[in-house]
N, C-alpha and C positions, 0 to 999 in steps of 0.2 A: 504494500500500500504506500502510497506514496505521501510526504508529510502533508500538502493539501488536505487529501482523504483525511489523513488521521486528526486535522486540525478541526475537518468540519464534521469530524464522528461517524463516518463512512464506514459500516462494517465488510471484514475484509473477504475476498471473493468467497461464497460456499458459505457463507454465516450470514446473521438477519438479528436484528433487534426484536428477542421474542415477545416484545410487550407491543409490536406493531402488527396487526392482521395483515398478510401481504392479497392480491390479487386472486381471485377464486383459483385461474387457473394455473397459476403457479403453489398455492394453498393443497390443491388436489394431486398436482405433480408431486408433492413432498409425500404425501402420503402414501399414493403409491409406490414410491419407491420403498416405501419399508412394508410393503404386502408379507413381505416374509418374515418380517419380524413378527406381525402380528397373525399371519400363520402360525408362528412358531408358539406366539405365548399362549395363544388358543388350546392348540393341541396338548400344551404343557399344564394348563389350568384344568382341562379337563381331565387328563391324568392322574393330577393331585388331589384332583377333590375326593377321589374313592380311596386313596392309598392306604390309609390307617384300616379300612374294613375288611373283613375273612372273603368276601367275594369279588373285593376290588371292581372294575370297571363293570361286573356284570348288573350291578345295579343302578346302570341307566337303562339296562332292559329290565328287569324287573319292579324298579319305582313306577316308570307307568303301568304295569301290568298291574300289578297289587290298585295301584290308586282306579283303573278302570273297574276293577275287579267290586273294590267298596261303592261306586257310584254309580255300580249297577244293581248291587245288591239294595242299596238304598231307595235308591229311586226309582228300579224298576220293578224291581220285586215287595217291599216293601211298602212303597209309597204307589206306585201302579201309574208313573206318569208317561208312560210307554204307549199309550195311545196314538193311534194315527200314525206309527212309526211300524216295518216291517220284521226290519231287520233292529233291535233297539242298543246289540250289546255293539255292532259295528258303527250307528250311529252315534254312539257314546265314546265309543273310541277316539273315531274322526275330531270330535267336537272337541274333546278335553284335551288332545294333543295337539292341535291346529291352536287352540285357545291360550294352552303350556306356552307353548314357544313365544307369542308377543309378551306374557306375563312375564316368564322371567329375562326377557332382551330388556323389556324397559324397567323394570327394575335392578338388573343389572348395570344398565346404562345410568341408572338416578345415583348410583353407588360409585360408578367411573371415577368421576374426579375426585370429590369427599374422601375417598380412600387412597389417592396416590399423592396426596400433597407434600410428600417428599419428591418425588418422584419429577414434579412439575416447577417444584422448584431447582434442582442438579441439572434436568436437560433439557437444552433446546428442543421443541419436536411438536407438528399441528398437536392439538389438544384433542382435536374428533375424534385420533389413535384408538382414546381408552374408550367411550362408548362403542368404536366402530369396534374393538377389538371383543367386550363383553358381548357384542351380536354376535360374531363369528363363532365365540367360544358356546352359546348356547344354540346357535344353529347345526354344531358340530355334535352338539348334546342331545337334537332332534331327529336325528339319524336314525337312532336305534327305535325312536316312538313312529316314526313313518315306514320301518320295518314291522311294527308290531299291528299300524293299520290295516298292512295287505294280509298278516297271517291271522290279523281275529275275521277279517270281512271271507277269507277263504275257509277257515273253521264253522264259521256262523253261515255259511248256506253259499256266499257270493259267486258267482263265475268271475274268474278274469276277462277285463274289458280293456278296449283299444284304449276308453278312456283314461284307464287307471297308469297311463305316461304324463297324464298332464298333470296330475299330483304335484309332481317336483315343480313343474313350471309355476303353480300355483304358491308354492313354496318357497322359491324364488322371490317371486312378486312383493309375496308375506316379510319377506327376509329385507328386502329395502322399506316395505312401510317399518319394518321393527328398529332399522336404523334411524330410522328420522323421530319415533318415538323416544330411541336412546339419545339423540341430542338433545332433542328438549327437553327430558327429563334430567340429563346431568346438568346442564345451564340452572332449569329451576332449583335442582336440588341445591346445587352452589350457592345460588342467595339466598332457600331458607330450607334449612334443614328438616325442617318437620313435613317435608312432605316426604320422605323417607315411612312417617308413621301413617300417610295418607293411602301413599297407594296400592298397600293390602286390604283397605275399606274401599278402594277405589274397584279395584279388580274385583274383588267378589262381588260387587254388586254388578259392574258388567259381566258376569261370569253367569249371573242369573238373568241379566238381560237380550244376554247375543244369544238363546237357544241351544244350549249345551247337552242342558238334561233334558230338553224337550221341545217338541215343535209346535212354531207359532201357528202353521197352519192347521193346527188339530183344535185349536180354538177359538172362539167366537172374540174376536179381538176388537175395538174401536176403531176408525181412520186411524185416530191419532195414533196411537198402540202400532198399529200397523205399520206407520210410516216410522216410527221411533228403532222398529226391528231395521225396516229397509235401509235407514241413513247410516244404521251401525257398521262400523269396519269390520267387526268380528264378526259379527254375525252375518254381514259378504265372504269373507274369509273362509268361514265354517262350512257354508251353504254349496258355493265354489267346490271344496272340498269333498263333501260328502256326495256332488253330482257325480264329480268323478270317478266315486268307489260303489256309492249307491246308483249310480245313474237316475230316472225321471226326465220330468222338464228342465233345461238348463236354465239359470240363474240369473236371467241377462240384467236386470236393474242390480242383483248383486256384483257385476264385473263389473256395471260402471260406476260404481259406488266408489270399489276397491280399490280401480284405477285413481281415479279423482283423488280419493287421500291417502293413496301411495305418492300421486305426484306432488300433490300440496303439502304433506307433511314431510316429505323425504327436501324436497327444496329449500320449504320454508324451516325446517327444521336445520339444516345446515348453516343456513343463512343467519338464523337464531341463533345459533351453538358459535360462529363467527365472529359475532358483533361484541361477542364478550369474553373473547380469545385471552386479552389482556388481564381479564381478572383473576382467573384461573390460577387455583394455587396460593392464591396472594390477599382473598379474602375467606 
């Protein structure tokens, strides 16, 4: 650098003032180049979290199996709200894991920064890393529940269908709205921590309202009711999904639903997660 440069605070080639947000796409250039890194911390994160148990990794296939297992006994056996539904323990499946995966991306992502504030204060590096990194690591965690779809829907009576490829594509889609929820929710969580304690009341009550354990169309529902199902993401999400394994009428006001606040929240969520780059760490 040459004394100019260093007089007027010009950082030197290959470095950046991390308190300044640079250019989207020079922003997204930085990130990508560390794809690997956060491949790597993914795959490492998901490793460690079973380590200490007698079954190690095999219980990310059997936490959902077990959790399908009780809220089917609950609610379909017990409670009897299986109605309207064919197939109910495959429709249950669908729902809870499709459901799983935005739950814990965005609550993973509310956790991103709040927990690496060493982290962010030692290295330079976009801040999106750690939410975009807690989606990958739990997308990497959905694997074995989108394996467990195809073998209850094939136990429980289903034929394999041409449709049952569009699953993953679906899942995809699912996997960038869940990014754009993880920006937004480590930003808010950053200025106020207690939504940490919100969005387990947050989720469960969407958990009951996107159609999980049951179908809207088995009930005499209001406009209002009705349009409250349609507007929801998850419950496009869900719907989408379950066309695929269940087949029926395809979902079409659900795709354009999904699309819309895939592309509005995945954008605006970035854009959001951006504007407050420089806080990060540091309040």
């Amino acid at each position: 650098m040459s004394p100019m440069n260093r007089r007027l605070g010009s950082a030197p080639e290959g470095m950046w003032d991390v308190h300044e947000t640079p250019p989207l796409r020079t922003y997204l250039g930085r990130v990508w180049e560390r794809r690997h890194y956060v491949r790597y911390v993914a795959t490492s994160e998901l490793r460690a979290r079973q380590m200490n148990s007698v079954l190690g990794n095999l219980w990310h296939l059997l936490n959902p199996l077990l959790q399908m297992a009780i809220y089917f006994l609950v609610f379909g056996v017990l409670l009897g709200v299986d109605r309207g539904v064919d197939n109910f323990m495959a429709f249950l499946a669908v729902g809870i894991f499709i459901f799983g995966f935005t739950q814990r991306s965005t609550t993973a992502g509310a956790n991103s920064i709040i927990n690496n504030r060493g982290l962010l204060m030692s290295l330079p590096f976009p801040r999106a890393m750690l939410p975009i990194t807690s989606t990958v690591t739990e997308a990497l965690a959905t694997l074995a529940p989108i394996m467990v779809i195809y073998v209850v829907a094939v136990v429980s009576g289903e034929s394999p269908s041409i449709r049952w490829v569009l699953l993953p594509a679906f899942v995809v889609l699912q996997f960038i709205f869940n990014t754009g929820a993880g920006l937004v929710a480590a930003r808010a969580t950053n200025s106020l921590r207690d939504i940490t304690q919100v969005l387990p009341l947050f989720f469960r009550l969407l958990f009951y309202g996107s159609g999980i354990i049951f179908s809207p169309a088995a009930y005499d529902l209001s406009p209002g009711a009705e349009l409250i199902f349609d507007l929801n993401p998850m419950f496009g999400f869900v719907s989408l999904s379950r066309w695929c394994v269940l087949g029926g009428e395809f979902p079409g006001i659900s795709m354009l639903v999904v699309v819309i606040w895939t592309a509005a929240l995945s954008i605006g969520g970035l854009a959001w997660f951006r504007s407050g780059e420089s806080s990060y760490g540091r309040t």
